[in-house]
HTML snippet that shows the backbone in 3Dmol.js (N, CA, C, O; Angstrom):
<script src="https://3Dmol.org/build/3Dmol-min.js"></script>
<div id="view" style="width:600px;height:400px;position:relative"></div>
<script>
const pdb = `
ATOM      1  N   UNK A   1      39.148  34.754 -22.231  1.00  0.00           N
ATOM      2  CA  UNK A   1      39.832  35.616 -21.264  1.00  0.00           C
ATOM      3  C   UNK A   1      41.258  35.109 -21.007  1.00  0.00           C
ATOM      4  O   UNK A   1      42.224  35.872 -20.966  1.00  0.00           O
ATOM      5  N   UNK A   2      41.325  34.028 -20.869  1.00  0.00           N
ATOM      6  CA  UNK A   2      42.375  33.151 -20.214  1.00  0.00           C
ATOM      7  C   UNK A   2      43.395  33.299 -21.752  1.00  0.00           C
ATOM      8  O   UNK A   2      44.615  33.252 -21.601  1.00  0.00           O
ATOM      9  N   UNK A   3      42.933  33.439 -22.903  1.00  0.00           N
ATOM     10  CA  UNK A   3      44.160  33.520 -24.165  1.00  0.00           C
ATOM     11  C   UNK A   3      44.327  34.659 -24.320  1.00  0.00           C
ATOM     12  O   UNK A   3      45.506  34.899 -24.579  1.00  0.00           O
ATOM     13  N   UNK A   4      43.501  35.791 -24.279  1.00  0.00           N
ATOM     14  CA  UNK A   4      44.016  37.243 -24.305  1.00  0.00           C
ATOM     15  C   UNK A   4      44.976  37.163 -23.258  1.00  0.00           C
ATOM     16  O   UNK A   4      46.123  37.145 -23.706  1.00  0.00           O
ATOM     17  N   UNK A   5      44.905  37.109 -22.032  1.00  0.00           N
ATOM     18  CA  UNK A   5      45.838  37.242 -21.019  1.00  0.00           C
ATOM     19  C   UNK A   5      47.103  36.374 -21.997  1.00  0.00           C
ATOM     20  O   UNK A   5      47.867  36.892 -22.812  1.00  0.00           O
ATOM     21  N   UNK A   6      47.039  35.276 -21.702  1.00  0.00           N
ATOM     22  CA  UNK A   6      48.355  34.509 -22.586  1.00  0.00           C
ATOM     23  C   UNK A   6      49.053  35.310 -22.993  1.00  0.00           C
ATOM     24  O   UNK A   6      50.105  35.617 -22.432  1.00  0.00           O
ATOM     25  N   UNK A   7      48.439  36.069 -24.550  1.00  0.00           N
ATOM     26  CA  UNK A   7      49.009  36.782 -25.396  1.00  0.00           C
ATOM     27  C   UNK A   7      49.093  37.762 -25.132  1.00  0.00           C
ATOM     28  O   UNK A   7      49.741  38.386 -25.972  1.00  0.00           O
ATOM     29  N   UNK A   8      48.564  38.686 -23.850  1.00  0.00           N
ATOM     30  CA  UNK A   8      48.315  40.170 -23.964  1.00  0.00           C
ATOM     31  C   UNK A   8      49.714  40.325 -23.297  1.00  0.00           C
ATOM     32  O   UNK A   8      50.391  41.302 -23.616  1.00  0.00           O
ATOM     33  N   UNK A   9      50.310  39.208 -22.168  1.00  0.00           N
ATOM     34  CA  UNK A   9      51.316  39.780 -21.522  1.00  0.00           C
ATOM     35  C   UNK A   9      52.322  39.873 -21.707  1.00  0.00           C
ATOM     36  O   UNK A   9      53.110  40.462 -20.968  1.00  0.00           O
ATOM     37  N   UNK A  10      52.564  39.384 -22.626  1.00  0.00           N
ATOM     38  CA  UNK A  10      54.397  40.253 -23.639  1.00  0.00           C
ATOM     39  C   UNK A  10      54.260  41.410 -23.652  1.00  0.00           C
ATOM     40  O   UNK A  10      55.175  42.083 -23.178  1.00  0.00           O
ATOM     41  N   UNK A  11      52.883  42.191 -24.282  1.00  0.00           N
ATOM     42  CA  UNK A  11      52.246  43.608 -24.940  1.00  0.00           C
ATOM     43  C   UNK A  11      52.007  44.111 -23.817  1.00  0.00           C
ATOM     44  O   UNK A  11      52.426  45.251 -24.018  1.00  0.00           O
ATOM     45  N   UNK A  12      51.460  44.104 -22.258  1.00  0.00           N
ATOM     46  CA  UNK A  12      51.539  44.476 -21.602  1.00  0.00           C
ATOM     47  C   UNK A  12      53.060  44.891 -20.633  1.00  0.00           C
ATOM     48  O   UNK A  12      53.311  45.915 -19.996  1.00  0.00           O
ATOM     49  N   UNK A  13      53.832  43.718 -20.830  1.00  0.00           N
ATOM     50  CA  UNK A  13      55.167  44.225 -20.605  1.00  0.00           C
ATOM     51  C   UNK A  13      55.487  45.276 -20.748  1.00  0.00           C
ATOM     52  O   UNK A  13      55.566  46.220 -19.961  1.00  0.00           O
ATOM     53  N   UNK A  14      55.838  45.108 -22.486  1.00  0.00           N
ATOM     54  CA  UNK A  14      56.115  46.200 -23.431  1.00  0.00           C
ATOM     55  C   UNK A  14      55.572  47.731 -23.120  1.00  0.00           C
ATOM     56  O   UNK A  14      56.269  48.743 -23.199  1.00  0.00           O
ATOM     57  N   UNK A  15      53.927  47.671 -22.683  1.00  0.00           N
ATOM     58  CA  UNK A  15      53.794  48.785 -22.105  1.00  0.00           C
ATOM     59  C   UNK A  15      53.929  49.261 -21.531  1.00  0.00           C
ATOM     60  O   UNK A  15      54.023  50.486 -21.598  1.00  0.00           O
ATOM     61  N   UNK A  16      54.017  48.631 -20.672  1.00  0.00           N
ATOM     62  CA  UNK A  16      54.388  49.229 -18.804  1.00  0.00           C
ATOM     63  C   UNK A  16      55.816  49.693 -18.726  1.00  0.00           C
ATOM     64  O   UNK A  16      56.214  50.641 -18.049  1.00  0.00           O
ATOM     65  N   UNK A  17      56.966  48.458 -19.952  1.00  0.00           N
ATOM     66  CA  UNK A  17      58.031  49.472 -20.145  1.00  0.00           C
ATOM     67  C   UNK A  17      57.841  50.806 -20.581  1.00  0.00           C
ATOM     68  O   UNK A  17      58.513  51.675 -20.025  1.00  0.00           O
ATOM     69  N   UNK A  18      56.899  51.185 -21.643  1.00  0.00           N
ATOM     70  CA  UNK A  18      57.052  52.194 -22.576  1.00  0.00           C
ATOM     71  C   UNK A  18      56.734  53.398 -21.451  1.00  0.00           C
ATOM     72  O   UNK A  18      57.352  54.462 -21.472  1.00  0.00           O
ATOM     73  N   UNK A  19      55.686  53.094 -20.461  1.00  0.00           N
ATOM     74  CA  UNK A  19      55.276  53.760 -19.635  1.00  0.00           C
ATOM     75  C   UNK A  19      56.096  54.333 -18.165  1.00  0.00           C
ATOM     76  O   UNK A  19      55.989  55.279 -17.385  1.00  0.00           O
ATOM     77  N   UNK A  20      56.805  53.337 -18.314  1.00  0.00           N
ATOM     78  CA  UNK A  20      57.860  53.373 -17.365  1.00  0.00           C
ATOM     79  C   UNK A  20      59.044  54.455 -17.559  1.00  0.00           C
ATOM     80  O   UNK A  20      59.458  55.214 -16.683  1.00  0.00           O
ATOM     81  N   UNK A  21      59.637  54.337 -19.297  1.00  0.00           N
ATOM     82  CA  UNK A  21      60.104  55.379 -19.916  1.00  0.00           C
ATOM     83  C   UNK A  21      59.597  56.820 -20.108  1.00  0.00           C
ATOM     84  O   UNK A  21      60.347  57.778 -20.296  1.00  0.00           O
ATOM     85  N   UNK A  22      58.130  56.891 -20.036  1.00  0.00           N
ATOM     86  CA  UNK A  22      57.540  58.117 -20.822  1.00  0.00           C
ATOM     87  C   UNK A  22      57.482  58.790 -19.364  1.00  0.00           C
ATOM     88  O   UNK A  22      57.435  60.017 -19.282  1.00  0.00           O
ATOM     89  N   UNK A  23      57.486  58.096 -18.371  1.00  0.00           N
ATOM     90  CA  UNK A  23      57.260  58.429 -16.819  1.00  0.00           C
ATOM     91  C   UNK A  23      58.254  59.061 -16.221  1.00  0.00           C
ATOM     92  O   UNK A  23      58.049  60.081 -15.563  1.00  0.00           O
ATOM     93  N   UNK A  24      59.945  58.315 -16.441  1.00  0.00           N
ATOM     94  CA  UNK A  24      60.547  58.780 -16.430  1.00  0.00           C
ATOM     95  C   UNK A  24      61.266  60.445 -16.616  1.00  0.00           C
ATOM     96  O   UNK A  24      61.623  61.426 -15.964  1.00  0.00           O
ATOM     97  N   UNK A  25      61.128  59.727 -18.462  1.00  0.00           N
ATOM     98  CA  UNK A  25      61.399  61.251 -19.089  1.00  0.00           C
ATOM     99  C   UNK A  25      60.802  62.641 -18.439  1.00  0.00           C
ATOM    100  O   UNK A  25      61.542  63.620 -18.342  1.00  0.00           O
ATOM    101  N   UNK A  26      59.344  62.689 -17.969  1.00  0.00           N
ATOM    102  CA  UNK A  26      58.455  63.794 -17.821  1.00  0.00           C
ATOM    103  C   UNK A  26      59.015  64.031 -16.425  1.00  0.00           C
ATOM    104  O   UNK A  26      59.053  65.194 -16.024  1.00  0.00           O
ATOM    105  N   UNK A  27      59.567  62.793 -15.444  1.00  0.00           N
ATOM    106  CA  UNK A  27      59.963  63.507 -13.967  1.00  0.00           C
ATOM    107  C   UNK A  27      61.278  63.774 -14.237  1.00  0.00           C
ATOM    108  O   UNK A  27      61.849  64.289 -13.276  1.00  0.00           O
ATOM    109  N   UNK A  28      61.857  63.630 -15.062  1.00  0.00           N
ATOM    110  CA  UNK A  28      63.183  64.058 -14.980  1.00  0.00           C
ATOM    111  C   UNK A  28      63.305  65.260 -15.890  1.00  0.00           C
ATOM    112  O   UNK A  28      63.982  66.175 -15.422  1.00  0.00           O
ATOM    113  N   UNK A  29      62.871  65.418 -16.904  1.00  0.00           N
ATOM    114  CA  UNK A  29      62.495  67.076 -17.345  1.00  0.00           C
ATOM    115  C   UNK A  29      61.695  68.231 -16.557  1.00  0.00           C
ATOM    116  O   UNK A  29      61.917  69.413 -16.819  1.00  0.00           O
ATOM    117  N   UNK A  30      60.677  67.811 -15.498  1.00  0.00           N
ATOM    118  CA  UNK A  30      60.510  68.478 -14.550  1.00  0.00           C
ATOM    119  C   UNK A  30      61.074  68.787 -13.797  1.00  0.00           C
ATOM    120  O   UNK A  30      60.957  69.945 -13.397  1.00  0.00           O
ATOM    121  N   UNK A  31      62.095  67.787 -13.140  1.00  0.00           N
ATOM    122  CA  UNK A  31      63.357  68.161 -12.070  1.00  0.00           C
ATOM    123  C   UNK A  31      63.764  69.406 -12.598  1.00  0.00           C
ATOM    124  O   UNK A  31      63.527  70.521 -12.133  1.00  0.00           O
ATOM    125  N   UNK A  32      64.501  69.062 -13.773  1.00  0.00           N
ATOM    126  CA  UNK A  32      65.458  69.932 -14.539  1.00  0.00           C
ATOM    127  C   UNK A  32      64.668  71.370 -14.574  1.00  0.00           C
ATOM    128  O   UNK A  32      65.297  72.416 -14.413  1.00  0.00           O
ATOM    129  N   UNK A  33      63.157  71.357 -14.808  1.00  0.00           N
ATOM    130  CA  UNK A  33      62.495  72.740 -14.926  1.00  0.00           C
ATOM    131  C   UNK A  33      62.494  73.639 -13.670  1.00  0.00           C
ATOM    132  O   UNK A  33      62.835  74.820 -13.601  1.00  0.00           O
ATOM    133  N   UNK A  34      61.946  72.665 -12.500  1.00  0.00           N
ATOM    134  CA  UNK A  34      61.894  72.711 -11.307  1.00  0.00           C
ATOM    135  C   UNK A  34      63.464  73.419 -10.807  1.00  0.00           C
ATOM    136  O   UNK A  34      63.327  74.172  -9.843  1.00  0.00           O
ATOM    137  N   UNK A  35      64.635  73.310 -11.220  1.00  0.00           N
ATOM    138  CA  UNK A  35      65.673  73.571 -10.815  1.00  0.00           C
ATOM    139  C   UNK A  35      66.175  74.725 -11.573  1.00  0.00           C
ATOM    140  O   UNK A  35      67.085  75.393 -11.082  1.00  0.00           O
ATOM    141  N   UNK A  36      65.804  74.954 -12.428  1.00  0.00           N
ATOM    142  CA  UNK A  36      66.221  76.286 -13.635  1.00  0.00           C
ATOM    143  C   UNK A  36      65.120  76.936 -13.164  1.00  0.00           C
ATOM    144  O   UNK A  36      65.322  78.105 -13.495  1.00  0.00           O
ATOM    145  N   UNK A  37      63.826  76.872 -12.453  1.00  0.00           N
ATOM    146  CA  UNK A  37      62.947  77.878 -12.068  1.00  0.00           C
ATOM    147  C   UNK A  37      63.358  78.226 -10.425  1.00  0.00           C
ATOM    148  O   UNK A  37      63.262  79.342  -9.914  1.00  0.00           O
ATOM    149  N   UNK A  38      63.775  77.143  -9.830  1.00  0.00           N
ATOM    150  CA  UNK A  38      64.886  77.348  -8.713  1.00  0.00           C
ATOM    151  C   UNK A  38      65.672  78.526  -8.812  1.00  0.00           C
ATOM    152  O   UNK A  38      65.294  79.549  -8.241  1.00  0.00           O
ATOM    153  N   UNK A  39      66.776  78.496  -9.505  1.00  0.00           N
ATOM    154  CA  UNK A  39      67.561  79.193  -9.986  1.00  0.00           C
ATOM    155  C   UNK A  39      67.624  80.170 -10.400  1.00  0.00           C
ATOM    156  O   UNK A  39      68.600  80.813 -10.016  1.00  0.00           O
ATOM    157  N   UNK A  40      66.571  80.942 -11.502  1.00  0.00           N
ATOM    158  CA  UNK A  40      66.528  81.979 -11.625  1.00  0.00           C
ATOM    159  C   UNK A  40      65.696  82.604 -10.655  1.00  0.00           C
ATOM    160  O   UNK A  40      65.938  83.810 -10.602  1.00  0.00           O
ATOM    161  N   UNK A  41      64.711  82.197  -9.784  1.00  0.00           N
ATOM    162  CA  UNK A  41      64.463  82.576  -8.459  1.00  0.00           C
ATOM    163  C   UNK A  41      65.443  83.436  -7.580  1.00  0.00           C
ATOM    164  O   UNK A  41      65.278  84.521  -7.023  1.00  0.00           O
ATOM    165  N   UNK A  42      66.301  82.755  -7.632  1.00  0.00           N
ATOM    166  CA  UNK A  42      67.633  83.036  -6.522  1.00  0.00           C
ATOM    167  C   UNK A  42      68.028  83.813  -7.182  1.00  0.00           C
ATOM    168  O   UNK A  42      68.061  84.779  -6.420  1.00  0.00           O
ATOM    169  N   UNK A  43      68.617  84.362  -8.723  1.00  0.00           N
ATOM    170  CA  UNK A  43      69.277  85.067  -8.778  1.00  0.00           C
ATOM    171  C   UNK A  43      68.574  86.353  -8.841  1.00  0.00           C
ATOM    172  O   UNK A  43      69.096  87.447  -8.623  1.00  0.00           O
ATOM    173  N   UNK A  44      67.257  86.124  -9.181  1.00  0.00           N
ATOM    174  CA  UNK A  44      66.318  87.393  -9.034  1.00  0.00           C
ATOM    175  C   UNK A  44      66.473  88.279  -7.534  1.00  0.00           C
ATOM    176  O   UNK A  44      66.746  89.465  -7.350  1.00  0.00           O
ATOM    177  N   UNK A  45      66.220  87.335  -6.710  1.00  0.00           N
ATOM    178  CA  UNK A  45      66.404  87.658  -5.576  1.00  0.00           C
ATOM    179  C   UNK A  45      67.196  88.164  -4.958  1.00  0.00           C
ATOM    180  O   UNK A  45      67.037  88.793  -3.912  1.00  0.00           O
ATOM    181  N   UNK A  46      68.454  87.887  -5.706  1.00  0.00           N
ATOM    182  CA  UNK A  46      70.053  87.958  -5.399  1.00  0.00           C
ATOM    183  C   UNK A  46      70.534  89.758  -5.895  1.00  0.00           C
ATOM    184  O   UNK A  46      71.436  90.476  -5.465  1.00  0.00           O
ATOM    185  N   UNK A  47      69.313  90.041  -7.120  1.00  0.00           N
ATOM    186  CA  UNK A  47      69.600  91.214  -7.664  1.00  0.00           C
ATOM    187  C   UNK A  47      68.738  92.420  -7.254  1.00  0.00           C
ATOM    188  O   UNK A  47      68.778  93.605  -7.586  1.00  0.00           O
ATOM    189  N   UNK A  48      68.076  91.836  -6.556  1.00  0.00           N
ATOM    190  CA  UNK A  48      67.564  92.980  -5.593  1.00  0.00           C
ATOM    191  C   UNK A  48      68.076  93.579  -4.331  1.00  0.00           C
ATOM    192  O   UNK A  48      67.451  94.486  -3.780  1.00  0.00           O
TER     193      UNK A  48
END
`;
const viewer = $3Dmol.createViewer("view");
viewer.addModel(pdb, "pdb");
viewer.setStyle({}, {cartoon: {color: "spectrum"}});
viewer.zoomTo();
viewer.render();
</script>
């Protein structure tokens, strides 16, 4: 237990970066969706 840990926690780093990134990306492409569905909201609205 005690050498997996040793070795696992570089690779666990690594993941939690990768995860950290993939986490990122998905809330910040949602913003962006979230705000273009914003948007054409309003202008729908705007054209009525």
């Amino acid at each position: 237990m005690a050498t997996i840990k040793r070795i696992g926690f570089p690779y666990q780093l690594l993941i939690a970066l990768v995860l950290a990134v993939i986490f990122g990306n998905f809330f910040y492409r949602s913003q962006i969706l979230f705000y273009n569905l914003l948007g054409t909201v309003y202008s729908l609205m705007q054209l009525r």
